[in-house]
C-alpha positions in Angstrom: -2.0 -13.0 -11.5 -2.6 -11.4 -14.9 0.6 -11.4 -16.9 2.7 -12.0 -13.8 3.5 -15.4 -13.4 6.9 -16.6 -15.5 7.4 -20.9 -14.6 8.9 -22.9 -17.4 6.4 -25.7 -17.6 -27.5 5.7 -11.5 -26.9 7.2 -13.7 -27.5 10.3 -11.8 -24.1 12.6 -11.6 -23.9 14.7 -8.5 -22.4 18.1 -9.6 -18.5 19.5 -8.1 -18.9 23.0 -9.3 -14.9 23.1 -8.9 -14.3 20.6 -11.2 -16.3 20.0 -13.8 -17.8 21.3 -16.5 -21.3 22.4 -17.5 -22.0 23.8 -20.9 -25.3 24.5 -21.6 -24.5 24.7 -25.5 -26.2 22.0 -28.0 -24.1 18.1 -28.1 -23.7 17.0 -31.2 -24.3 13.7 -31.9 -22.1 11.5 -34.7 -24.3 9.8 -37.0 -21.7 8.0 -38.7 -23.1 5.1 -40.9 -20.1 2.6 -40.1 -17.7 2.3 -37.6 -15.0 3.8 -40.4 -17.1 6.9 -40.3 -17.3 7.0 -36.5 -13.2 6.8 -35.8 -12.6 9.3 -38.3 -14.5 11.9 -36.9 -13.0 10.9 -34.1 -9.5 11.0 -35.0 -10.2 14.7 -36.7 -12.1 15.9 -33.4 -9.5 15.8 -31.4 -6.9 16.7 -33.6 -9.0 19.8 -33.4 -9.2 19.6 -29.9 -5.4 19.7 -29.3 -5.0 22.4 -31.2 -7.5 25.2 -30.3 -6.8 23.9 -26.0 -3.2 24.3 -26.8 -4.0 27.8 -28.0 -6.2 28.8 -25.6 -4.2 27.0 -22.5 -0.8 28.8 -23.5 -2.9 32.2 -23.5 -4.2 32.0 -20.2 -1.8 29.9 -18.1 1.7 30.4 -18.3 4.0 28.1 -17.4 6.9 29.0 -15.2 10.3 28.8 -15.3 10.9 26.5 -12.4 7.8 24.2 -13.2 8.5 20.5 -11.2 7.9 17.7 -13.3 8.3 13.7 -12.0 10.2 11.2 -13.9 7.6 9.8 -15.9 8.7 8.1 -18.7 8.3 9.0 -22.5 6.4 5.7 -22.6 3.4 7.6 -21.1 2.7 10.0 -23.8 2.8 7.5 -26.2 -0.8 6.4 -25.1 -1.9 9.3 -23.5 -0.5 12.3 -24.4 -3.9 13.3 -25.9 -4.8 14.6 -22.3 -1.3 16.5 -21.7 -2.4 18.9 -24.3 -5.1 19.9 -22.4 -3.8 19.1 -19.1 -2.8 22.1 -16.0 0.5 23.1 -17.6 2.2 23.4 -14.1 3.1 20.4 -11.6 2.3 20.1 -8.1 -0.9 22.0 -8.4 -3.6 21.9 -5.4 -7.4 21.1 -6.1 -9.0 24.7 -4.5 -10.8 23.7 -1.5 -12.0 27.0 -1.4 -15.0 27.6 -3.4 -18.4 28.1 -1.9 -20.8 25.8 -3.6 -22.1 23.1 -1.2 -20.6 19.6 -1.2 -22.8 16.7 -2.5 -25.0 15.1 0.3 -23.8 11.7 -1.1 -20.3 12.4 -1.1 -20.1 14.0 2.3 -21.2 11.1 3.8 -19.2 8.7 2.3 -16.4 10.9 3.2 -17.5 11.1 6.5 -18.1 7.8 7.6 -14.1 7.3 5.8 -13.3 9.8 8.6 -14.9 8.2 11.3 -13.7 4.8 10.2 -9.9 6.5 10.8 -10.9 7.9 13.6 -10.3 4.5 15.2 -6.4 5.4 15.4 -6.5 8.6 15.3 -2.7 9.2 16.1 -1.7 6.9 12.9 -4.1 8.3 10.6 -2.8 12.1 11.4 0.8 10.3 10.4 0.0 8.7 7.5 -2.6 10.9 5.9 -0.3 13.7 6.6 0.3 15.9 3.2 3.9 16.9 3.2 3.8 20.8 2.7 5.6 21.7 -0.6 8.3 24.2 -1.0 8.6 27.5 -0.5 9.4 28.2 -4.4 6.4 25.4 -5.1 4.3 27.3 -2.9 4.7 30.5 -4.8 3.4 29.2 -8.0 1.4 26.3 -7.1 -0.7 26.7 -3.7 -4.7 27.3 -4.9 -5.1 27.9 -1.2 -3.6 31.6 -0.8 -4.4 33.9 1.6 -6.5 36.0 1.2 -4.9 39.2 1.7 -2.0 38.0 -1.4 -5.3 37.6 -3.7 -6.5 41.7 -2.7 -2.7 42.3 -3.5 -3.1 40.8 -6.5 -6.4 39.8 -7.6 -5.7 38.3 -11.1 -3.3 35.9 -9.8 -5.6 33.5 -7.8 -8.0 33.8 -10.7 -5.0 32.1 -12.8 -4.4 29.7 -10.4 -8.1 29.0 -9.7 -8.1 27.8 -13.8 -5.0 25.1 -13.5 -7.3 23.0 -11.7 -10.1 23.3 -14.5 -8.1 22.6 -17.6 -11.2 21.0 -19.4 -12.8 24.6 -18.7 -11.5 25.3 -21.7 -13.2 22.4 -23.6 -16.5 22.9 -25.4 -18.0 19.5 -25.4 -19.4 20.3 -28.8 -16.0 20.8 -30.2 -14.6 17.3 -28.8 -16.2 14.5 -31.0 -15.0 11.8 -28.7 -16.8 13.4 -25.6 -20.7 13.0 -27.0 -23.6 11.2 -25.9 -23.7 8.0 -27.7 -26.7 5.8 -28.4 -26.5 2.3 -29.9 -26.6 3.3 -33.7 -23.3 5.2 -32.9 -21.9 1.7 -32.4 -22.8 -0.6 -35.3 -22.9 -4.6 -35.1 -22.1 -4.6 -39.0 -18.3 -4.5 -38.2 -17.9 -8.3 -37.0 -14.0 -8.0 -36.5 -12.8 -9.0 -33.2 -10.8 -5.8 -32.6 -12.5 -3.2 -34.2 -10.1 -1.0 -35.3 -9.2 0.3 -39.3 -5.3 0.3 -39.9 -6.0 2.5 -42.7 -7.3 5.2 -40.1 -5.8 6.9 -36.9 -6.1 4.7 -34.0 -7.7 6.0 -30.6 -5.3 8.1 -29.1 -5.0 6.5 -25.6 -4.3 2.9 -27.5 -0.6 2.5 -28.6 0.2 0.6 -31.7 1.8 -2.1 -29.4 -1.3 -2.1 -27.3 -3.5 -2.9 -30.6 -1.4 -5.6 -32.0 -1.2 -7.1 -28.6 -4.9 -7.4 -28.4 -5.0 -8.9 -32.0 -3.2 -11.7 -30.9 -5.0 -12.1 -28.1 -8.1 -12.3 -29.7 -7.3 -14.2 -32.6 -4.3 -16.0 -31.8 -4.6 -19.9 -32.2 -3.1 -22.0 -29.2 0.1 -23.6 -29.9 1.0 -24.8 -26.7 -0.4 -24.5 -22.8 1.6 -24.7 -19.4 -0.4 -24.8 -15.7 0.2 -22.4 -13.5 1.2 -23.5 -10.2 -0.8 -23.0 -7.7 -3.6 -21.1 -9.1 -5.6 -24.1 -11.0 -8.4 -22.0 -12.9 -5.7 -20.1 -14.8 -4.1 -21.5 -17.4 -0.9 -20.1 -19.8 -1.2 -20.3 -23.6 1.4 -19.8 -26.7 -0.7 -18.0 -29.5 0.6 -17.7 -33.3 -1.0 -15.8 -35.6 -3.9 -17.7 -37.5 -2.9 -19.8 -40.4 -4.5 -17.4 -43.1 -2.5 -14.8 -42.0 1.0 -16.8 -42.0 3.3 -15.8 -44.5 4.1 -19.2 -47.1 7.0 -20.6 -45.1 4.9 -20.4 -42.2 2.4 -22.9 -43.2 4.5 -25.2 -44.4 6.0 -25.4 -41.5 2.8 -25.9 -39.8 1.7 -28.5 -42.2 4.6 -30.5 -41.7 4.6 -30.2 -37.8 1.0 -30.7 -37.2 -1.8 -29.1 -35.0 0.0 -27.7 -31.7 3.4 -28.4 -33.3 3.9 -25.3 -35.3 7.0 -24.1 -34.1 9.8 -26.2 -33.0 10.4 -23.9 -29.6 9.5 -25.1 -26.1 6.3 -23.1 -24.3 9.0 -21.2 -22.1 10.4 -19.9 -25.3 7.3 -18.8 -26.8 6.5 -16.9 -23.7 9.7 -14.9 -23.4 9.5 -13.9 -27.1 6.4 -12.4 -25.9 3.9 -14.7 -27.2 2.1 -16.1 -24.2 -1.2 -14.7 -22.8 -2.8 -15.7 -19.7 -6.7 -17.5 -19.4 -8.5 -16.0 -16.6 -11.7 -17.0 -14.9 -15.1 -16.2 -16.5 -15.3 -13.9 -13.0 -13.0 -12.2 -13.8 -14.2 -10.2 -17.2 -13.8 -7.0 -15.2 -10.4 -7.2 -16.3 -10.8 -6.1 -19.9 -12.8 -3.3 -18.6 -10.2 -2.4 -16.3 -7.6 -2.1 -19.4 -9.6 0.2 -21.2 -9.9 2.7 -18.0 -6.4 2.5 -17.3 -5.2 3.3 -20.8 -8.4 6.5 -21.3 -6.6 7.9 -17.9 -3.2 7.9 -18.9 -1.7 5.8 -16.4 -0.1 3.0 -18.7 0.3 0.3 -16.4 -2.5 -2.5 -16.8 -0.9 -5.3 -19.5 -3.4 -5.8 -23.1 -6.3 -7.6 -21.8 -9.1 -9.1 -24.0 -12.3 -11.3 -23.6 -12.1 -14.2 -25.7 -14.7 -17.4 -26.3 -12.0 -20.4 -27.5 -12.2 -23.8 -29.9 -9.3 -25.2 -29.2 -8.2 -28.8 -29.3 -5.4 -28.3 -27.2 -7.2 -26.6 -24.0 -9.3 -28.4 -21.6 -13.1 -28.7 -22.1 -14.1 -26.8 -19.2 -11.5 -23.7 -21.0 -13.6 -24.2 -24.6 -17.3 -25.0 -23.6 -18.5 -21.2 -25.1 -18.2 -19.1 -22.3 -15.8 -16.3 -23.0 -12.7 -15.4 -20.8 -10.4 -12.5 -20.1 -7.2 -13.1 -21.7 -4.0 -11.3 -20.3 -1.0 -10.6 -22.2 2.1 -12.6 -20.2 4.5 -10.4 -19.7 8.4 -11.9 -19.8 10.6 -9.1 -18.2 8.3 -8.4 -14.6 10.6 -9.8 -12.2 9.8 -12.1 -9.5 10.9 -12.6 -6.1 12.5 -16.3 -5.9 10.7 -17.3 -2.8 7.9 -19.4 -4.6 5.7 -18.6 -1.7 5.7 -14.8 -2.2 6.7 -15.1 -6.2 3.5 -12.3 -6.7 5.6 -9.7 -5.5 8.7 -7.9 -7.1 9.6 -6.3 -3.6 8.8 -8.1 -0.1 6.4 -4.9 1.2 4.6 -4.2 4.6 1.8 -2.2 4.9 3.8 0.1 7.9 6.9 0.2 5.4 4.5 0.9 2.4 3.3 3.9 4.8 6.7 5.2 5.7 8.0 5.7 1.9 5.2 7.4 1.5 6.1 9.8 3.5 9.6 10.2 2.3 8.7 10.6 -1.3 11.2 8.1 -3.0 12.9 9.6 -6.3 12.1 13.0 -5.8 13.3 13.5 -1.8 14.7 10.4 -1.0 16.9 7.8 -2.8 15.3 4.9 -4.6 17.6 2.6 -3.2 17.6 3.3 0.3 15.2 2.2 3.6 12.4 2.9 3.5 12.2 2.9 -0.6 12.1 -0.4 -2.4 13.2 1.2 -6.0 9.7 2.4 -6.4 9.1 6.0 -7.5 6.8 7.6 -5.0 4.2 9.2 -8.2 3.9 5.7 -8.8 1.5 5.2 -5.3 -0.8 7.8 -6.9 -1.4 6.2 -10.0 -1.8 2.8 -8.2 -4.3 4.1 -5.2 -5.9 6.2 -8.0 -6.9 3.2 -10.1 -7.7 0.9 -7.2 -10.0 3.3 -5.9 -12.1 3.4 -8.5 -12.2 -0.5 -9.2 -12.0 -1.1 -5.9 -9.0 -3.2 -6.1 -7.9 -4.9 -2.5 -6.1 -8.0 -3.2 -3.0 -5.5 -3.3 -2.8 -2.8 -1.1 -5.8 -4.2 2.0 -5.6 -8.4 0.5 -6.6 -8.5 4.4 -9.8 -6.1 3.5 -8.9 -4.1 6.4 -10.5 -1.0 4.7 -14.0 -2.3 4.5 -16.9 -4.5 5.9 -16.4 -7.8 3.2 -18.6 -10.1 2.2 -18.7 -13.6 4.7 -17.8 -15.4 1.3 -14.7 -13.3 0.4 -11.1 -14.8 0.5 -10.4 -12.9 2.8 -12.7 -14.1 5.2 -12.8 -17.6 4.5 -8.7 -17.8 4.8 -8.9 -16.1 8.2 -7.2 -12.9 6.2 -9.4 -10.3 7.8 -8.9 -10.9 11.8 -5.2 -9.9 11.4 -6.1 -6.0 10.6 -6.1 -5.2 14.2 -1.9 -5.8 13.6 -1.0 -3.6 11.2 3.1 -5.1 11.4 2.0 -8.3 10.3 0.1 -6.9 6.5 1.8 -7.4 3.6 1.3 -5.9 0.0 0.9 -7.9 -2.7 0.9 -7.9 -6.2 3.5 -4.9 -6.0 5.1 -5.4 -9.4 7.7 -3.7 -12.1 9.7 -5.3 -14.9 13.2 -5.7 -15.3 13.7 -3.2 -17.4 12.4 -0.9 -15.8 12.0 -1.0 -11.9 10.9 2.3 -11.1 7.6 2.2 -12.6 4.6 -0.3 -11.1 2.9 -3.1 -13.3 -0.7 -3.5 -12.4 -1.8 -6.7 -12.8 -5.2 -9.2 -11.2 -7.6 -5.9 -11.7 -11.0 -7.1 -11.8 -11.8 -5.3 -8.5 -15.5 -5.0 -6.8 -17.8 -3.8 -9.5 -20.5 -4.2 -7.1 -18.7 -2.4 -3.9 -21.7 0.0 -2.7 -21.0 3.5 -2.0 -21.1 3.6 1.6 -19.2 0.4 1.6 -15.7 1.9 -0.2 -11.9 1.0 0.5 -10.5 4.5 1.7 -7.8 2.5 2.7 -6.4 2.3 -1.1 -5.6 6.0 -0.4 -4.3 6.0 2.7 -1.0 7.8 2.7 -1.0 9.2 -0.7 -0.2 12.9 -1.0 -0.6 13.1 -4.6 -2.4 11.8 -8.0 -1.5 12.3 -11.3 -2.7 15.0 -13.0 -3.4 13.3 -16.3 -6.0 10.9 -15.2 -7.4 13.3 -12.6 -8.2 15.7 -15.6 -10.5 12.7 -17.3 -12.1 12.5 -14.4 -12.9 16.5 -13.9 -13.8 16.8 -17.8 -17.3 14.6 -17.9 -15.8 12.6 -20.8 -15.4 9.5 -19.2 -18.3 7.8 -20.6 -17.5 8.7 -23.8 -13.9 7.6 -23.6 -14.7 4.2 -22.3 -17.8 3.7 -25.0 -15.5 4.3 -27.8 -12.8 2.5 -26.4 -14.6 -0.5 -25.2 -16.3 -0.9 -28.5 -13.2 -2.5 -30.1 -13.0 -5.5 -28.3 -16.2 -7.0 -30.4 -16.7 -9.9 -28.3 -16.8 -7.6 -24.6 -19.0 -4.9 -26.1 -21.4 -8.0 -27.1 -21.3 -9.6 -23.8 -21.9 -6.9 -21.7 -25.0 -5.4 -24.2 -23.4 -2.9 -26.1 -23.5 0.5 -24.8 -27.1 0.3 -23.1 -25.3 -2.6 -21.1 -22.2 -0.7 -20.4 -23.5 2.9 -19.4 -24.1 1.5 -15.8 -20.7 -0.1 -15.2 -19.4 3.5 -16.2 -21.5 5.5 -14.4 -20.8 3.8 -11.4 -16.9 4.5 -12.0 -17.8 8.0 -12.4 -19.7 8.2 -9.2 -16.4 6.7 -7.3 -14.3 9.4 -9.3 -16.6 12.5 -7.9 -15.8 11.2 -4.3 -12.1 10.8 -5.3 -12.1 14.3 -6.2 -14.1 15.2 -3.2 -10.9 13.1 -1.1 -8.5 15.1 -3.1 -10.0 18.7 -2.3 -11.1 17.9 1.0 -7.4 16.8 1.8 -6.0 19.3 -0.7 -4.1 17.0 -2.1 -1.4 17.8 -4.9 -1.7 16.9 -8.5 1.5 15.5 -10.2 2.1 16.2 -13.5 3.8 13.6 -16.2 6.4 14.3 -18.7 
């Protein structure tokens, strides 16, 4: 729903020896006095970070000539290119599934009962959990899994290859000063803005300047005009202006002359296609804003600016102003929409056994975009997808019949008779499968506040099903322990989430429990030996 609808109207952390990293030297701990104090260390720690990874990455992993690359866009680096720098250098590299540290208990069985769960058909799961075998010339650079006679031949060359998978190896945490141990007086209340970033100082690196002034709006934006939203009653679309102390002169007058809700003399559909709509989203569904932050710290780039927000508003109903705050989505005007106003959440009509079958074909890279099985998709885009609804646990996209797991009597899926229809897999559709106009190769991701209460050994493994590679960029967060530092300092500028969820004390759960789904990702990923994809 988020942004998609146009109408005129534990903190215990198992250890992957493989993957992450343990550094037995000191953490230093900001102490910064303000929150100006804390973003400027910040900013200058990872300056410092780039550099000295850059250096140390381009002396011990060269790049080769014929390095594969996908088509991600140059929109991608905008928001997360802080990660590329000290990112695997090569594409298409394998997690090594041969080191010989045991597996975590915890994660084995999860991963077990996912393989028992498949078992069910086991002649479709060999199809479409099948890893298509990479080239000969890919093989030669890429494959972690080498014989073992090639490494006697040449015993330095797995070693190098062993290290593309570890790129945070080369990251001291004490040298990073956004990947600390926070407490609260890191974080201070004394900054009372609603989004709590200094234009006089380098924003976070994973939040693009168009993502900030977005979430301005959204938070302080006053409601001009509403429209419903057919057929989904508890959300509600809403024209924001900037607030009238911020107007410029002509502005006001304007405003003074038209009166409250009459500011400008456009109609709401104009509003909204100039960009200035925003969607209200059930007080449920506050997992949202979290899931923003996530998707912009991983480098994926495909979630729309999403704030929580408690309105006074004369124009919105009571039940929409009564004090209880509400994720607010930033409409976007260019996703395109299928005309059928019974399937208008969907930019491409998409079965599950189709979904399954471009998989295989790799769209973009192997097989035109255009053509059967593809639907204009790019197949790196699956990845990025299956990565992030993994770790939300996201259905009501890939599994809306919650095929993959055992819900809840009271989920939609049940109630609406969804889930008795998985035992015919012709008859499942995808939905939610979004791109914009502009751009119809790359995936929107929108209605993402998931499961954050999805036990362990309850899990989707269906969300991966079929996917023979993730991106590298966000797999690389995931590997380097930072994650909960990321999230903390990102979280922290949207004033009015950070208060309702209790600060950081209040938040370190919600994150550790991501983290816990990303270590049995990465287990899925080695255990599959699955290939990493590596962004422009």
């Amino acid at each position: 729903m988020a942004g998609a609808i146009q109408h005129p109207t534990s903190h215990h952390r198992p250890n992957l020896p493989t993957l992450t990293v343990n550094n037995a030297e000191p953490k230093h701990r900001i102490k910064a006095s303000n929150h100006s104090a804390v973003v400027k260390h910040a900013a200058q720690a990872y300056s410092h970070l780039e550099s000295s990874v850059s250096k140390s990455t381009a002396a011990h992993i060269p790049a080769p000539a014929d390095t594969v690359i996908s088509d991600g866009r140059a929109a991608d680096g905008q928001a997360g290119r802080w990660v590329d720098r000290h990112t695997n250098k090569n594409a298409n590299t394998r997690i090594n599934c041969n080191h010989t540290s045991a597996k975590p208990a915890e994660h084995q069985q999860v991963l077990e009962k996912h393989r028992q769960h498949s078992g069910k058909s086991d002649k479709v799961s060999k199809e479409q959990l099948s890893v298509k075998k990479p080239s000969r010339d890919l093989k030669k650079h890429h494959n972690l899994s080498e014989d073992p006679s090639e490494a006697k031949k040449n015993p330095g060359s797995l070693d190098r290859r062993k290290a593309l998978f570890k790129p945070e190896a080369a990251i001291k945490r004490d040298d990073s000063g956004w990947c600390l141990s926070f407490t609260e007086q890191d974080f201070p209340d004394s900054d009372h803005r609603r989004i709590r970033i200094s234009p006089d100082l380098r924003p976070l690196p994973w939040l693009s300047e168009d993502d900030i002034q977005k979430m301005v709006l959204l938070a302080g934006g006053e409601v001009v005009s509403k429209a419903r939203v057919p057929a989904h009653g508890q959300v509600l679309q809403v024209a924001l202006d900037r607030p009238a102390h911020e107007q410029q002169p002509s502005q006001k007058m304007d405003s003074a002359y038209r009166g409250p809700g009459h500011r400008h003399p456009e109609i709401h559909s104009e509003r909204c296609q100039q960009g200035r709509c925003s969607l209200i989203k059930r007080t449920d569904d506050w997992f949202e804003v979290f899931a923003f932050h996530l998707d912009r710290v991983l480098g994926l780039n495909r979630s729309l600016p999403t704030v929580l927000r408690t309105f006074h508003s004369e124009i919105l109903p009571y039940r929409f102003i009564r004090g209880t705050p509400r994720p607010v989505v930033w409409w976007d005007p260019d996703i395109q929409h299928l005309a059928d106003r019974d399937n208008d959440q969907n930019s491409v009509p998409l079965r599950w056994v189709q979904y399954q079958k471009l998989l295989q074909v790799h769209c973009g890279s192997e097989a035109d975009l255009e053509s059967a099985p593809c639907v204009g998709v790019h197949h790196s885009e699956w990845g990025r997808l299956a990565l992030f609804d993994f770790l939300l646990q996201v259905s009501d996209r890939l599994d809306r019949y919650c095929c993959g797991f055992t819900p809840d009597p009271t989920e939609l899926c049940v109630e609406n008779l969804l889930h008795t229809k998985c035992g015919n897999t012709k008859d499942l559709l995808l939905v939610h499968i979004l791109v914009r106009k502009a751009d119809p190769s790359r995936l929107v991701f929108i209605d993402n506040a998931g499961r954050p209460q999805q036990s362990t050994d309850n899990l989707n493994f269906r969300l991966v099903e079929g996917i023979d590679e993730f991106p590298e960029r966000a797999v690389s967060v995931l590997q380097s322990g930072c994650l909960e530092s990321l999230l903390l300092r990102s979280l922290y500028t949207d004033r009015e989430f950070w208060d309702s969820q209790g600060g950081a004390g209040g938040l370190r759960p919600l994150i550790h429990m991501v983290e816990h789904r990303g270590k049995i990702l990465l287990q899925h990923i080695r255990d599959k030996k699955l290939q990493l994809k590596r962004d422009l």
